[in-house]
N, C-alpha and C positions, 0 to 999 in steps of 0.2 A: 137785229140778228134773228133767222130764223131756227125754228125749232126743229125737231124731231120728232114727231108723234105718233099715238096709236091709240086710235079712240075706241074705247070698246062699249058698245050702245051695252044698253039694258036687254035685248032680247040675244045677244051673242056676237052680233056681227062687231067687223071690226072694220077699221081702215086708215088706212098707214099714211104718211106724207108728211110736209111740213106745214108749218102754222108762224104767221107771225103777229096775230091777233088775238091769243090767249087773255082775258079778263075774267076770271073768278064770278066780277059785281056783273058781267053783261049776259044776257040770253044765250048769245049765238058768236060765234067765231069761225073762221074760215081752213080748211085743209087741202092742200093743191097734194093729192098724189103724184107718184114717180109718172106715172099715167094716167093721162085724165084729164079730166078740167075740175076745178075747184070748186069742193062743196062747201054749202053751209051748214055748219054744225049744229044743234041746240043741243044746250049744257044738260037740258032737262032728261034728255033722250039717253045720255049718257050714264054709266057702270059708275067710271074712270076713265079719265084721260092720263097718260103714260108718256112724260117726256123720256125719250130714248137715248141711246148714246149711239143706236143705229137700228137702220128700220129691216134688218136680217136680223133675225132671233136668235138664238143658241140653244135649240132645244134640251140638249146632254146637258146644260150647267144649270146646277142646281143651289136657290137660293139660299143663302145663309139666317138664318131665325134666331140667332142668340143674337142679344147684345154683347157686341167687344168694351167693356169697360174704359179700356185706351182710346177708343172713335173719341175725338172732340166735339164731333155734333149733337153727341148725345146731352152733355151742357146745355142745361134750360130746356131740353124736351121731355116730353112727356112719352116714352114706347107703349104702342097701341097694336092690340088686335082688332081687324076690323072683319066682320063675319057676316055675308052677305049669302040672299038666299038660294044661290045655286050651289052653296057650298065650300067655298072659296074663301081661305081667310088671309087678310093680308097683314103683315105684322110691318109695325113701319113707327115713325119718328114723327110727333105735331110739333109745334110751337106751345096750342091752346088747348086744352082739352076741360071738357070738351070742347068742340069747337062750338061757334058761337053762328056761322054761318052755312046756308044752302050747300056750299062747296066749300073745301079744303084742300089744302097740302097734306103731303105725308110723305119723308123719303125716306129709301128702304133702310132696314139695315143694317143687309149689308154692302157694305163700302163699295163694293166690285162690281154691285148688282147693273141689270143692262138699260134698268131705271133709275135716272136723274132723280126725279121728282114725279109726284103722283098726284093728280087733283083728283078728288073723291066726291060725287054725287051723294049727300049723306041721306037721301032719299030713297038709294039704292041699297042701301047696309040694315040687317037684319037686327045684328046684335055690336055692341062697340065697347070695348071693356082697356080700360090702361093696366100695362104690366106692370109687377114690379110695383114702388112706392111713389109712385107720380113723378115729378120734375124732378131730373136729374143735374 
């Protein structure tokens, strides 16, 4: 099954299309935009990588930051702010925390959000703090 993505490097750029070679443990992965021919990715190069639920944005909708106590995915997560140095902080849901590897999941949370799931370069993060009293 293919993805929806949008990779957002370390110096800003980005670039949208699908991926059906996402691995966390590998280097590099593959993205075919809507146009184009098919790059190759390194994980190192990357922000975040941003599984989408569609590769048009919503600029006007604006993400929700509180945890909803009723979300069931909040169960055995850990809510995380992740604060990275352009200024940018991402508040979102681990499994581990901290995490234990190069790269991470984290999905948003909130529910509605136009991100699936977030892989995180923890390479690229400044400062990384859990909300709240850990595992919920």
């Amino acid at each position: 099954m293919s993805n929806l993505v949008v990779a957002r490097y370390l110096d800003g750029k980005l670039l949208k299309g699908t991926s059906l070679d996402v691995d966390p443990t590998r280097p590099t992965f593959h993205v075919r935009p809507p146009e184009g021919s098919t790059a190759e990715i390194k994980l190192k190069e990357l922000k975040a990588l941003f599984f989408v639920r569609s590769l048009e944005g919503d600029m006007a909708r604006h993400e929700v930051h509180a945890l909803d106590p009723a979300d069931p995915r909040i169960k055995g997560s850990t809510p995380v702010a992740l604060h990275f140095p352009d200024g940018e902080v991402m508040i979102g849901l681990t499994n581990r925390f901290p995490p234990n590897r190069p790269f991470f999941f984290i999905v948003p949370v909130d529910a509605q959000s136009k991100h699936i799931r977030i892989l995180v370069n923890r390479s690229a993060i400044k400062k990384m703090e859990p909300l709240g009293s850990g595992p919920m």
